[in-house]
C-alpha positions as CSV (number, residue, x, y, z in Angstrom):
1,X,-12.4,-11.4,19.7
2,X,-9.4,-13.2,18.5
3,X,-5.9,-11.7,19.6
4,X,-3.8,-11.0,16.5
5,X,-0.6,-8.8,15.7
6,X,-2.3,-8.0,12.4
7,X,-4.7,-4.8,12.0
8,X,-5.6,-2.5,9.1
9,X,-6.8,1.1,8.8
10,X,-10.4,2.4,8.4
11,X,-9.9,5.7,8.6
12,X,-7.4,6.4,11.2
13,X,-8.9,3.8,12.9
14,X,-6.3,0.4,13.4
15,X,-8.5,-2.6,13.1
16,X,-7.6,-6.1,14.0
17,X,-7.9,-8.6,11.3
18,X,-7.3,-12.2,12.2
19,X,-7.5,-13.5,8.8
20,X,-3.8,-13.0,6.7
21,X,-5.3,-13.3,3.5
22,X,-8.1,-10.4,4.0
23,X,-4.7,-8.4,5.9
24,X,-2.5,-9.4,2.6
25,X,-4.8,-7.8,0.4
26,X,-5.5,-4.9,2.4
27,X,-1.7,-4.3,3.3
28,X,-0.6,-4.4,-0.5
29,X,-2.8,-1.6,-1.9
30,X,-3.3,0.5,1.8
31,X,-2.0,4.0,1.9
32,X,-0.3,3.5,5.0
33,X,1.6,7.1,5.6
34,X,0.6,9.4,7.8
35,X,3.3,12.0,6.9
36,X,6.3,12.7,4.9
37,X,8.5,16.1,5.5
38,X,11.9,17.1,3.7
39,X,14.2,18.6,5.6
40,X,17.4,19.5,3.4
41,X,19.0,16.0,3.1
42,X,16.7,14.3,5.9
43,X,13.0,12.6,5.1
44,X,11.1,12.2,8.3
45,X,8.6,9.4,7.6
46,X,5.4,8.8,9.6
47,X,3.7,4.7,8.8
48,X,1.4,3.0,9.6
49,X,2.9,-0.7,9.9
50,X,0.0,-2.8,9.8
51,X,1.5,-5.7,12.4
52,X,1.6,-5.1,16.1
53,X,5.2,-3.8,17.3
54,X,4.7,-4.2,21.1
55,X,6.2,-7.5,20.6
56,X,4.8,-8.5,24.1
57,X,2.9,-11.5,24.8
58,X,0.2,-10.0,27.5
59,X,-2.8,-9.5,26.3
60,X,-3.9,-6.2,27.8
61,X,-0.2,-4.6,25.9
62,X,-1.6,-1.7,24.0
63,X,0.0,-2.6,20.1
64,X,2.4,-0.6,18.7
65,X,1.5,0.6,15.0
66,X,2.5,3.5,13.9
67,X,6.6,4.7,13.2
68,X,8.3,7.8,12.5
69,X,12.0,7.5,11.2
70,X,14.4,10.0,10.1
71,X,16.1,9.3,6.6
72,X,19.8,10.9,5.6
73,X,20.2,11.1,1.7
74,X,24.2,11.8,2.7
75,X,24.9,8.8,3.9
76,X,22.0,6.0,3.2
77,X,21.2,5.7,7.1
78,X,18.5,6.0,9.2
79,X,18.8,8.0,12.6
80,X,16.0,8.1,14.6
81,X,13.7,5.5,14.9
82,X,9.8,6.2,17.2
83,X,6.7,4.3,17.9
84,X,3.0,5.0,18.3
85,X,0.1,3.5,19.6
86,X,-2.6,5.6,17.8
87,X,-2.8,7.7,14.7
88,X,-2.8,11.2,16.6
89,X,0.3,9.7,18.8
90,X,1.9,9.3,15.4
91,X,1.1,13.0,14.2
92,X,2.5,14.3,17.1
93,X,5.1,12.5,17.1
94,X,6.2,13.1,13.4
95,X,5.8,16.7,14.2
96,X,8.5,16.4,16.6
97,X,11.1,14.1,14.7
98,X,10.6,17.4,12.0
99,X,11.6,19.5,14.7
100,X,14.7,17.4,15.7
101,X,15.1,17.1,11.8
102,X,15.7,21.1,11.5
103,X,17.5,21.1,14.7
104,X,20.1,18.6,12.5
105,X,20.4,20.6,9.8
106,X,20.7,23.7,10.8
107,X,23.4,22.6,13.4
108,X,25.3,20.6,10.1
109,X,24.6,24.0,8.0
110,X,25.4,27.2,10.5
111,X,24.4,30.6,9.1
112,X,27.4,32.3,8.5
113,X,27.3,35.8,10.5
114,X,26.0,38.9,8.9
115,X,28.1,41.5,8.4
Protein backbone atom coordinates (compact mmCIF):
# COMPACT_ATOMS: atom_id res chain seq x y z
CA UNK A 1 0.00 0.00 0.00
CA UNK A 2 0.69 3.55 -0.79
CA UNK A 3 2.01 5.71 2.18
CA UNK A 4 -0.24 8.76 2.68
CA UNK A 5 -0.87 11.45 5.50
CA UNK A 6 -4.59 11.21 4.50
CA UNK A 7 -7.10 8.60 6.23
CA UNK A 8 -10.82 8.58 6.88
CA UNK A 9 -13.04 6.87 9.49
CA UNK A 10 -15.02 3.65 9.07
CA UNK A 11 -16.26 3.22 12.16
CA UNK A 12 -13.65 4.13 14.57
CA UNK A 13 -11.43 2.61 12.29
CA UNK A 14 -8.73 5.40 10.57
CA UNK A 15 -8.28 4.27 6.99
CA UNK A 16 -5.66 5.49 4.66
CA UNK A 17 -6.91 6.94 1.42
CA UNK A 18 -4.38 7.88 -1.12
CA UNK A 19 -6.73 9.49 -3.40
CA UNK A 20 -7.52 13.54 -2.22
CA UNK A 21 -10.55 13.70 -4.19
CA UNK A 22 -12.25 10.40 -2.48
CA UNK A 23 -10.52 12.11 1.14
CA UNK A 24 -12.14 15.68 0.09
CA UNK A 25 -15.48 14.32 -0.20
CA UNK A 26 -15.27 12.15 2.67
CA UNK A 27 -13.64 14.91 4.93
CA UNK A 28 -16.39 17.58 4.06
CA UNK A 29 -19.60 15.67 5.21
CA UNK A 30 -17.50 13.16 8.00
CA UNK A 31 -18.61 13.43 11.57
CA UNK A 32 -15.30 13.73 12.76
CA UNK A 33 -15.83 14.29 16.82
CA UNK A 34 -15.34 11.94 19.19
CA UNK A 35 -16.45 14.13 22.14
CA UNK A 36 -17.48 17.48 23.24
CA UNK A 37 -17.79 18.34 27.20
CA UNK A 38 -18.70 21.83 28.83
CA UNK A 39 -17.09 22.72 31.57
CA UNK A 40 -18.29 26.30 32.90
CA UNK A 41 -16.46 28.56 30.37
CA UNK A 42 -14.16 25.73 28.94
CA UNK A 43 -15.23 23.19 25.81
CA UNK A 44 -12.93 20.20 25.77
CA UNK A 45 -13.01 19.00 22.14
CA UNK A 46 -12.01 15.46 21.05
CA UNK A 47 -11.42 15.17 16.60
CA UNK A 48 -10.64 13.19 14.47
CA UNK A 49 -8.30 15.25 12.02
CA UNK A 50 -8.33 13.23 9.06
CA UNK A 51 -4.36 14.03 7.96
CA UNK A 52 -1.57 12.31 9.69
CA UNK A 53 0.04 14.67 12.56
CA UNK A 54 3.26 12.62 13.26
CA UNK A 55 4.74 14.87 10.85
CA UNK A 56 7.74 12.33 10.51
CA UNK A 57 9.06 11.04 7.43
CA UNK A 58 9.81 7.19 8.62
CA UNK A 59 7.62 4.94 7.52
CA UNK A 60 7.08 2.61 10.40
CA UNK A 61 5.92 6.31 12.59
CA UNK A 62 2.56 5.31 13.90
CA UNK A 63 0.17 8.61 12.49
CA UNK A 64 -1.12 10.86 14.76
CA UNK A 65 -5.03 11.46 14.17
CA UNK A 66 -7.04 12.17 16.76
CA UNK A 67 -6.78 15.83 19.16
CA UNK A 68 -8.29 16.96 22.20
CA UNK A 69 -8.11 20.76 22.93
CA UNK A 70 -9.37 22.75 25.68
CA UNK A 71 -11.45 25.97 24.58
CA UNK A 72 -11.88 29.29 27.09
CA UNK A 73 -15.07 31.29 26.16
CA UNK A 74 -13.31 34.20 28.68
CA UNK A 75 -10.79 34.93 26.68
CA UNK A 76 -11.04 33.31 22.89
CA UNK A 77 -7.88 30.98 23.59
CA UNK A 78 -7.05 27.65 23.57
CA UNK A 79 -5.08 25.93 26.47
CA UNK A 80 -4.27 22.67 26.12
CA UNK A 81 -3.57 21.09 23.12
CA UNK A 82 -3.11 16.53 22.95
CA UNK A 83 -2.64 13.89 20.31
CA UNK A 84 -3.81 10.36 19.67
CA UNK A 85 -2.98 7.65 17.70
CA UNK A 86 -6.28 5.61 17.91
CA UNK A 87 -9.83 6.34 18.63
CA UNK A 88 -9.83 4.70 22.28
CA UNK A 89 -6.35 6.74 22.81
CA UNK A 90 -8.53 9.77 22.05
CA UNK A 91 -11.39 8.77 24.53
CA UNK A 92 -9.11 8.40 27.17
CA UNK A 93 -7.53 11.06 26.62
CA UNK A 94 -10.58 13.52 26.33
CA UNK A 95 -11.64 12.06 29.49
CA UNK A 96 -8.64 13.36 31.09
CA UNK A 97 -8.41 16.97 29.42
CA UNK A 98 -12.31 17.07 31.24
CA UNK A 99 -10.70 16.25 34.33
CA UNK A 100 -7.96 18.96 33.99
CA UNK A 101 -10.97 21.06 32.69
CA UNK A 102 -12.85 20.84 36.24
CA UNK A 103 -9.59 21.01 37.98
CA UNK A 104 -9.52 24.80 36.06
CA UNK A 105 -12.56 25.86 37.11
CA UNK A 106 -12.99 24.97 40.22
CA UNK A 107 -9.52 26.41 41.12
CA UNK A 108 -10.78 29.94 38.99
CA UNK A 109 -14.31 29.55 41.09
CA UNK A 110 -13.37 28.37 44.98
CA UNK A 111 -16.43 27.42 47.03
CA UNK A 112 -16.73 29.90 49.44
CA UNK A 113 -16.69 28.18 53.13
CA UNK A 114 -19.83 27.06 54.79
CA UNK A 115 -20.80 28.52 57.67
Amino acid sequence: MMATERYKLIGRLPVPVADLIEWASWFETADRRVARTDVGPLHVSTVFLGIDHSFSNFPDTTPILFETMIFDDTDGLDHYCDRYASWDEAERGHAAAVEAARVIVAAAHPHPPVA
